[in-house]
VOFI-802615 format. One line per field, with one value per atom (N, C-alpha, C): residue in three letters; residue number from 1; atom name; x, y, z negated. Coordinates in steps of 0.02 Angstrom, whole numbers, plus 50000, padded with zeros to 5 digits. Each point is the difference from the previous one (the first is absolute). Layout:
VOFI-802615
residuo <- c(ALA;...) $
num <- c(NUM;...) $
atomo <- c(CA;...) $
x <- c(X;...) $
y <- c(Y;...) $
z <- c(Z;...) $
This chain:
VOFI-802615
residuo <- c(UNK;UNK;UNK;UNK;UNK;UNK;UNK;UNK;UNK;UNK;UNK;UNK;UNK;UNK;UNK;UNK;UNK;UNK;UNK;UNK;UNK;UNK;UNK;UNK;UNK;UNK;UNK;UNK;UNK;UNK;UNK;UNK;UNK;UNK;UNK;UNK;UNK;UNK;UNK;UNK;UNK;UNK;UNK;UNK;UNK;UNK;UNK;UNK;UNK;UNK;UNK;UNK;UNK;UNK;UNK;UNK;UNK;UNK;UNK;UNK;UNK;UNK;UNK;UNK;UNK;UNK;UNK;UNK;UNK;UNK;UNK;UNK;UNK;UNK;UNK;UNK;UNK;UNK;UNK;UNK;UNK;UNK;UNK;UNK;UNK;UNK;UNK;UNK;UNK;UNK;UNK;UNK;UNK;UNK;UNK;UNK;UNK;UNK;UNK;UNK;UNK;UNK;UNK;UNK;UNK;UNK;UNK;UNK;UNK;UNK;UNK;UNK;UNK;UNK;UNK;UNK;UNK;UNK;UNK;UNK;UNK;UNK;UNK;UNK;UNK;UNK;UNK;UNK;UNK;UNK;UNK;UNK;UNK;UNK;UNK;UNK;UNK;UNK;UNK;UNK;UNK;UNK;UNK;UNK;UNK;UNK;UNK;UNK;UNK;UNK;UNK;UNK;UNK;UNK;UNK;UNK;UNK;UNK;UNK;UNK;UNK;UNK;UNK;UNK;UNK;UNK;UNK;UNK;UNK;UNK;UNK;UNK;UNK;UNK;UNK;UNK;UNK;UNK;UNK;UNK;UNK;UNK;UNK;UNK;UNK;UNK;UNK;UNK;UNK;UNK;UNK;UNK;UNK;UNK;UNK;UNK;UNK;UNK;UNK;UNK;UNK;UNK;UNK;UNK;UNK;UNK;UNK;UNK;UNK;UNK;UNK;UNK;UNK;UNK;UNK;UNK;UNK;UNK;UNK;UNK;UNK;UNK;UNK;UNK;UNK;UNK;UNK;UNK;UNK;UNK;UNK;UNK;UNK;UNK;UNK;UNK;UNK;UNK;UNK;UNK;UNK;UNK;UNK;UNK;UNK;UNK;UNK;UNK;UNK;UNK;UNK;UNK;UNK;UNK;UNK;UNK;UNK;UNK;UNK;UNK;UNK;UNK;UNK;UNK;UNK;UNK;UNK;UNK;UNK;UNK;UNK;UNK;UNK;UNK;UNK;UNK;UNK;UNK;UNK;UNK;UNK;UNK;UNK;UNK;UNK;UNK;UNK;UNK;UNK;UNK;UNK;UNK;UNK;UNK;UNK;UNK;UNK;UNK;UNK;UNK;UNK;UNK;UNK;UNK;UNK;UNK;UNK;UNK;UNK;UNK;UNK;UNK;UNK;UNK;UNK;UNK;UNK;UNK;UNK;UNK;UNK;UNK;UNK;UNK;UNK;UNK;UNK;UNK;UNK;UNK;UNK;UNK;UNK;UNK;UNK;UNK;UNK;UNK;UNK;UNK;UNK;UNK;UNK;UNK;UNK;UNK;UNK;UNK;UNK;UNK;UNK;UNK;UNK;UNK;UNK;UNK;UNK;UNK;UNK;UNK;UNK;UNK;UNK;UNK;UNK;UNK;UNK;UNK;UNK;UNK;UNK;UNK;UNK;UNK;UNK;UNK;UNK;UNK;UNK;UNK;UNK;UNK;UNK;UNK;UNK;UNK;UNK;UNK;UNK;UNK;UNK;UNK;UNK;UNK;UNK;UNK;UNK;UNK;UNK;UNK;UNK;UNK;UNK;UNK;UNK;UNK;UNK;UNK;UNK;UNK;UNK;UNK;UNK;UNK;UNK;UNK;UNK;UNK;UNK;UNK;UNK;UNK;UNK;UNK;UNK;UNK;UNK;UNK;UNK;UNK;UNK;UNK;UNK;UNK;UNK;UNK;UNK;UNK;UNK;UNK;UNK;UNK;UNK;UNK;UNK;UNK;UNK) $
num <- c(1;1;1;2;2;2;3;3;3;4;4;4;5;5;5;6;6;6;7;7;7;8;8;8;9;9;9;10;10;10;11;11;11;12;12;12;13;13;13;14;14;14;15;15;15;16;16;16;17;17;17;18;18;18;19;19;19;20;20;20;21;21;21;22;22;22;23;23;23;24;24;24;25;25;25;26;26;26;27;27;27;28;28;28;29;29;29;30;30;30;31;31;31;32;32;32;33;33;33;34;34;34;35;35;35;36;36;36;37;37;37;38;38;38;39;39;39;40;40;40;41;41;41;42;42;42;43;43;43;44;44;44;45;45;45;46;46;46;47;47;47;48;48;48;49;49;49;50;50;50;51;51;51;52;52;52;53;53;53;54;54;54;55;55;55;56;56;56;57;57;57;58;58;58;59;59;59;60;60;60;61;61;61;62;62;62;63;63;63;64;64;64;65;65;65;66;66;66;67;67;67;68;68;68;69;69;69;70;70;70;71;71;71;72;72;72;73;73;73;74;74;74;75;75;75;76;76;76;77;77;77;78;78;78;79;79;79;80;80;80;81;81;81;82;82;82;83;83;83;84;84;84;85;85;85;86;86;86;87;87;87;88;88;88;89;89;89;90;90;90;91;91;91;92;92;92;93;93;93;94;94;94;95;95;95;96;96;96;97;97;97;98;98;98;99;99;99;100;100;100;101;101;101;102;102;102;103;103;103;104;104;104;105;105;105;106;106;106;107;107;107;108;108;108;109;109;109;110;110;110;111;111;111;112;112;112;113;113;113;114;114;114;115;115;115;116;116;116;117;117;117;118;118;118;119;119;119;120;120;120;121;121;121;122;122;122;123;123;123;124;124;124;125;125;125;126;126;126;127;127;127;128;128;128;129;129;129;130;130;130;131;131;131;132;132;132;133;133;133;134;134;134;135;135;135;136;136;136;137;137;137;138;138;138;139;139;139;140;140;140;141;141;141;142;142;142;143;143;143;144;144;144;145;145;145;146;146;146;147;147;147;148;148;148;149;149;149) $
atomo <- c(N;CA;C;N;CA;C;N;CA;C;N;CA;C;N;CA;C;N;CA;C;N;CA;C;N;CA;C;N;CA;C;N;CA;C;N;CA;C;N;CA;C;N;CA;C;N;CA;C;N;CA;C;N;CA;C;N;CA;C;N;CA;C;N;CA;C;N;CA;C;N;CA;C;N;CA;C;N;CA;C;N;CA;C;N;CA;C;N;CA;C;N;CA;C;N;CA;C;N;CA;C;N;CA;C;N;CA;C;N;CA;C;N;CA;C;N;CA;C;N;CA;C;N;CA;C;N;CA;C;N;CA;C;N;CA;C;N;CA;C;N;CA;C;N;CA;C;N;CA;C;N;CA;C;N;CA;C;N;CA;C;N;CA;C;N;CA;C;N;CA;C;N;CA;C;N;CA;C;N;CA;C;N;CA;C;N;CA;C;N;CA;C;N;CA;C;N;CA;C;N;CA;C;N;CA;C;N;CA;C;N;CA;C;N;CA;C;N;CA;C;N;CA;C;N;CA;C;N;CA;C;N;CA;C;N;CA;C;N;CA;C;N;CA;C;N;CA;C;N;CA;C;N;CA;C;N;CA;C;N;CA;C;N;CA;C;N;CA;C;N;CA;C;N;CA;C;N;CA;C;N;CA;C;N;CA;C;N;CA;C;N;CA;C;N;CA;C;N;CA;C;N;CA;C;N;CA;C;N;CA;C;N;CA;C;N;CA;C;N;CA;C;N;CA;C;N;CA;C;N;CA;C;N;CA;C;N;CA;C;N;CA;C;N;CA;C;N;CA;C;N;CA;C;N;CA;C;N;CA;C;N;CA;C;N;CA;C;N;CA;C;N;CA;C;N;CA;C;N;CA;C;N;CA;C;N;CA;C;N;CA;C;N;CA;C;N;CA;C;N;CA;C;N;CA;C;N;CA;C;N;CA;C;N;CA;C;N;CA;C;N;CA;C;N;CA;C;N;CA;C;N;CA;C;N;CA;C;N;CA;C;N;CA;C;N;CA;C;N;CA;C;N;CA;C;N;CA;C;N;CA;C;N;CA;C;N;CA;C;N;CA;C;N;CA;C;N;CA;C;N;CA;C;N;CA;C;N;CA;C;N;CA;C;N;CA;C;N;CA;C;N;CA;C;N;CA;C;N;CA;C;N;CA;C;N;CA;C;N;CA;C) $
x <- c(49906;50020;50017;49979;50025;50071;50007;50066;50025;50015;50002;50063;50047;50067;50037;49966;50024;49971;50013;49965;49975;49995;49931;49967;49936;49929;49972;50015;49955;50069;49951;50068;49957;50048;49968;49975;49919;49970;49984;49983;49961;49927;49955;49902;49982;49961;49953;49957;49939;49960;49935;49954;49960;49950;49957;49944;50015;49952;50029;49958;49964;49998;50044;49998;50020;50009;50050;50004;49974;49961;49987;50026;50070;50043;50023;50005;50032;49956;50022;49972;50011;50026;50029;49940;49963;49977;50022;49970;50023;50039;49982;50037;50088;49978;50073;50055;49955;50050;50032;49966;50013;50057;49984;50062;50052;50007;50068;50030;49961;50031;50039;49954;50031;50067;49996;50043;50089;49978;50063;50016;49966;50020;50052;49978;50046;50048;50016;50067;50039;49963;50046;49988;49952;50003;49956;49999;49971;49924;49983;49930;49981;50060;49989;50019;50031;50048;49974;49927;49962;49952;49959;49977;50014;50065;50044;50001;50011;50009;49917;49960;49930;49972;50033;49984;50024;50061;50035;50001;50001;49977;49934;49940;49951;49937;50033;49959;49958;50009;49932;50053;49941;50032;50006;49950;49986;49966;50013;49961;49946;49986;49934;49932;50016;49931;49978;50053;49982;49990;50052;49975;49971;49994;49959;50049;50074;50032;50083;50057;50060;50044;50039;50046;50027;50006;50048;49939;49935;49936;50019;50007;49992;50053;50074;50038;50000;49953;50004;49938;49930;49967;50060;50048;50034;50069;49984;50061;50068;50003;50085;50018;49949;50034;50072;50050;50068;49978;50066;49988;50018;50034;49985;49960;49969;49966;50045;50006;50033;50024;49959;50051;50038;49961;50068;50057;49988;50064;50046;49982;50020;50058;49977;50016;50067;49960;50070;50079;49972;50074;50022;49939;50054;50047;49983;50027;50065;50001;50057;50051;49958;50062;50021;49967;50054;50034;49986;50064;50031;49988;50076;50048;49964;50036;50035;50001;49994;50075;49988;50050;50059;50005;50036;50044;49953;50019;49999;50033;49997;49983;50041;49995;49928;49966;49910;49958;50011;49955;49932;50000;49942;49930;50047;49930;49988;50053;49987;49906;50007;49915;49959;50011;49956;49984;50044;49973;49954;50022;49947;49928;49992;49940;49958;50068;49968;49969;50045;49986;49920;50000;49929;49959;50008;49923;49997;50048;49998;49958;50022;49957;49915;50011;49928;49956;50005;49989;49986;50050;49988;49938;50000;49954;49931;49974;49968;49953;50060;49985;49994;50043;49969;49919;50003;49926;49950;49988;49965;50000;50082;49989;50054;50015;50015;50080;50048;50063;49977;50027;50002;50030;49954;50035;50067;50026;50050;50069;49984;50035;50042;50062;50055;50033;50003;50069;50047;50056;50050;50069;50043;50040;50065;50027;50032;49970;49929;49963;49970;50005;49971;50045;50092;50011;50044;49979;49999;49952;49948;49937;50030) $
y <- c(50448;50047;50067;50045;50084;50026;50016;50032;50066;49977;50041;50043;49990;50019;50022;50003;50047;50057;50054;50045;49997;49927;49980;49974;50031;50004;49919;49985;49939;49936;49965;49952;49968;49982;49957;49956;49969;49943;49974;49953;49953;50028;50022;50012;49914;50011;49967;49969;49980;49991;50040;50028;50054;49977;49945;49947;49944;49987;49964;49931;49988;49971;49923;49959;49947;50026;49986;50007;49950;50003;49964;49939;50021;49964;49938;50008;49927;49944;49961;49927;49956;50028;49947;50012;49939;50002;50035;50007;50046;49943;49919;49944;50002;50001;49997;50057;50065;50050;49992;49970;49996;49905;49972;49941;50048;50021;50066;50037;50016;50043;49950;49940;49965;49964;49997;49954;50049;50083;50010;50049;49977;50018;49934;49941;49929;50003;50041;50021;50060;50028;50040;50071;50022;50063;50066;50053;50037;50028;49995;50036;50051;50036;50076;49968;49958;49958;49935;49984;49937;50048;50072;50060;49995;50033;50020;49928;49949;49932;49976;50012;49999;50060;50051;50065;49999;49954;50009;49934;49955;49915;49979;50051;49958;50058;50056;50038;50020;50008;49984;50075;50059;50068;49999;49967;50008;49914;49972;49969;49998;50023;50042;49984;50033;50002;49949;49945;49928;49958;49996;49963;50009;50080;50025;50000;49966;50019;50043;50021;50014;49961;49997;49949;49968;50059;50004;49949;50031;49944;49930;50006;49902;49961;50054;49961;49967;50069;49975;49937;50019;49943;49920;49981;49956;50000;50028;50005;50003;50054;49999;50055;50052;50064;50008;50042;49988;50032;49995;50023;50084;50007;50090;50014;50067;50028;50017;50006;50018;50065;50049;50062;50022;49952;50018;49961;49939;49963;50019;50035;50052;50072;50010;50061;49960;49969;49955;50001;49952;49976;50063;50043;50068;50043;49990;50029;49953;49916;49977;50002;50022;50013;50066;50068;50057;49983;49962;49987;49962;49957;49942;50070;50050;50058;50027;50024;50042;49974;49939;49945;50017;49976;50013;50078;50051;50063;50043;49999;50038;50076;50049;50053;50009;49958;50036;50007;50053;50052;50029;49997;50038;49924;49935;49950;49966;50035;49989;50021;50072;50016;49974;49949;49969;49928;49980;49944;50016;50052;50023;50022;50033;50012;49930;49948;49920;49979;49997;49959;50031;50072;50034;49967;49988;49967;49945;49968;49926;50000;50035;49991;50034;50037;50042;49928;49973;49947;49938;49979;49966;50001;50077;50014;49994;50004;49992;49928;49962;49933;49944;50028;49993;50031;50045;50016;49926;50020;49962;49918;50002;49909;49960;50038;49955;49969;50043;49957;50006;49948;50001;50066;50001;50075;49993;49970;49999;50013;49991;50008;50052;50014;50052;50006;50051;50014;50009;49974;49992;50013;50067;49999;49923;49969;49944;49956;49974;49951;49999;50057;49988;49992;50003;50013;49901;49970;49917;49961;50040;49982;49992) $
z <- c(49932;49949;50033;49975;50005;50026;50028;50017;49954;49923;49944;50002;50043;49962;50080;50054;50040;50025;50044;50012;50079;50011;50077;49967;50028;49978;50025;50050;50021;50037;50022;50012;50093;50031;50074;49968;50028;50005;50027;50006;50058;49946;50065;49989;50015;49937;49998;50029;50012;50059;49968;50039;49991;49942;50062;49966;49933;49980;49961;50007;50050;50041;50023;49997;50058;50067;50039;50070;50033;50056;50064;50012;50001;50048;49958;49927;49967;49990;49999;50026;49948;49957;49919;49975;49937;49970;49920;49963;49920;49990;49999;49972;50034;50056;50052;49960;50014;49968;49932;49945;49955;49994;50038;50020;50025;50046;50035;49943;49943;49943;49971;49971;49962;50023;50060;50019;50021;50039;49949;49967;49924;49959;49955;50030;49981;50065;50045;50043;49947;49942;49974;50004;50051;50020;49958;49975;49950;50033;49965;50029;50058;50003;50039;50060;50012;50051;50037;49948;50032;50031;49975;50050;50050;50009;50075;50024;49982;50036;50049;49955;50040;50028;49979;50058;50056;50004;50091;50020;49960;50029;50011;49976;50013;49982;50007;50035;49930;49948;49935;49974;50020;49929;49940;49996;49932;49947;49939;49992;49993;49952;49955;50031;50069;50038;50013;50009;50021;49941;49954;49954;49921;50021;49918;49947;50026;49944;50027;49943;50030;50022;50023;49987;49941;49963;49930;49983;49993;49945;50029;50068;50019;49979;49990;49959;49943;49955;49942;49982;50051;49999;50005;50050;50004;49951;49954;49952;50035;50025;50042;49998;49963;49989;49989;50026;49960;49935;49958;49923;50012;50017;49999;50057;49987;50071;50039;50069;50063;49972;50006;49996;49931;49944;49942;50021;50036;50013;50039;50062;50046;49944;49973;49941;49968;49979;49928;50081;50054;50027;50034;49989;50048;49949;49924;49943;49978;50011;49994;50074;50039;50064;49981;49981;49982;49930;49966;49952;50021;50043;50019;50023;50062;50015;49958;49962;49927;49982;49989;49962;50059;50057;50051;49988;50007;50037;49929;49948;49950;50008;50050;50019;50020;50002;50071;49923;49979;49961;50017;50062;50039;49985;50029;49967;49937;49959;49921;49979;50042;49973;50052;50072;50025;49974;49934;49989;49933;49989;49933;50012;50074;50010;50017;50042;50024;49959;49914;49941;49985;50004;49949;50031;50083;50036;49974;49994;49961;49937;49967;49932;50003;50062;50003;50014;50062;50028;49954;49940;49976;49941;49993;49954;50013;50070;50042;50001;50014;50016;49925;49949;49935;49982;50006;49976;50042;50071;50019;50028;49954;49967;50074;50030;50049;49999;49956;49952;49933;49968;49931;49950;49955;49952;49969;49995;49964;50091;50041;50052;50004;50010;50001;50048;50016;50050;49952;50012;49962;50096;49990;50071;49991;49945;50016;50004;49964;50015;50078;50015;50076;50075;49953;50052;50002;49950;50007;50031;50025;50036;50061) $
């Protein structure tokens, strides 16, 4: 998502890999890689995080090249998608951690309007992921329903 609501233009990343290409050097088959996904994603771990787990354990940049699909697809091929996507879910607990704040620190006025800008991505996001089906329409952010999650 965009960096809408501050005034830095770009953010640090980790680049990509150039090719899009297979590398040389990996030795897993598309089947293997796609057992490594599945297996932890039943350890629990989110998509962006089973990436980085096979980018520094086993050497694989990228899936794609190897197995024609994303990670996210091979989940959902194995039905283990979680129920929200990663980065709305990411959004929602960073919006019930500045209201647990909120609740705490009555006086901090200054992140009264950082949870309002948190919430708009929320709903931008959700609007998003409604259109193209991937939560259900009737789905809400609701800030006390989320913060019993």
């Amino acid at each position: 998502m965009g960096r809408l609501h501050t005034h830095r233009h770009g953010r640090s990343h980790s680049i990509r890999p150039v090719t899009v290409r297979a590398p040389s050097w990996i030795t897993q088959s598309s089947k293997e890689v796609e057992e490594l996904v599945v297996k932890y994603a039943k350890e629990g771990l989110a998509p962006s995080q089973i990436g980085i787990k096979l980018r520094d354990q086993y050497s694989i940049p990228l899936t794609k090249p190897i197995t024609q699909k994303s990670v996210t697809k091979i989940l959902e091929e194995n039905k283990m998608l979680p129920e929200l996507p990663e980065d709305l879910n990411n959004i929602v607990n960073k919006a019930v951690g500045l209201q647990k704040h909120l609740k705490a620190n009555k006086g901090d006025h200054r992140n009264v309007r950082s949870l309002e800008l948190i919430e708009a991505k929320v709903h931008r996001l959700a609007t998003y992921y409604k259109r193209i089906g991937r939560i259900p329409k009737n789905w809400k952010y609701k800030s006390v329903v989320a913060q019993l999650e």
